[in-house]
C-alpha positions in Angstrom: 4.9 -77.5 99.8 6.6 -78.7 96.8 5.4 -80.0 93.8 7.3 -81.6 90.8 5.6 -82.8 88.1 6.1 -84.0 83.9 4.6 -82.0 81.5 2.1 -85.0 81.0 0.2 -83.3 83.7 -0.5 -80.5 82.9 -0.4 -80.4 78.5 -2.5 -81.7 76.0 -2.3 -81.8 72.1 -4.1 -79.0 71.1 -4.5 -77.0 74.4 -2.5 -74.4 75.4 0.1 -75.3 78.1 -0.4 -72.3 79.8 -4.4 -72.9 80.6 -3.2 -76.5 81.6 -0.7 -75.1 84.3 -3.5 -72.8 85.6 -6.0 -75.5 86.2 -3.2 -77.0 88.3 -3.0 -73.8 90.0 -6.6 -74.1 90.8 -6.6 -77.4 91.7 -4.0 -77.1 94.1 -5.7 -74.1 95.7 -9.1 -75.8 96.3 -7.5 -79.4 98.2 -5.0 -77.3 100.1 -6.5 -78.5 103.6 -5.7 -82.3 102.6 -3.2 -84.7 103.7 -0.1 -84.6 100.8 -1.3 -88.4 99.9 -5.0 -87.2 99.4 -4.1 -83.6 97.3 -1.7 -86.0 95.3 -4.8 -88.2 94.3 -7.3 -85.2 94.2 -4.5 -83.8 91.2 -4.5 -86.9 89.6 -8.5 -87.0 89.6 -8.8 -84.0 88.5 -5.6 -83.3 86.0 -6.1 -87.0 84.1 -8.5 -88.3 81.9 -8.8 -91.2 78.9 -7.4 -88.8 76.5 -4.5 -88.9 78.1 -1.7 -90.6 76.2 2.0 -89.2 77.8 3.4 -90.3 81.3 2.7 -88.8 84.5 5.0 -88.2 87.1 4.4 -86.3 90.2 6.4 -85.6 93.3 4.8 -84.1 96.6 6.7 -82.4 99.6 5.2 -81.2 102.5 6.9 -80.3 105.8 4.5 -80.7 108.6 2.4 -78.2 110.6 
């Protein structure tokens, strides 16, 4: 699997970058057994909210099996 993604995903004013990118880590890990569309939405659920005011970008690869 490969995931690309903007920094709008994972940073927020006024939290650290680094905790950002470790919730992605976490995220990721717990919607491994999905289909790529489904752990695509699953990030976006989980990695998004109102606050949110920068784009989001994100780029999924999977090979099958």
């Amino acid at each position: 699997m490969l995931l690309l993604y903007t920094d709008g995903l994972v940073e927020r004013r006024g939290s650290d970058l680094d905790a950002g990118v470790r919730r992605l880590v976490e995220v990721l890990g717990a919607e491994l057994d999905r289909s790529a569309e489904e752990l695509c939405d699953a990030v976006l659920a989980a990695m998004t909210d109102l606050a949110n005011d920068d784009d989001i970008a994100v780029l999924l690869l999977r090979t099958a099996g």
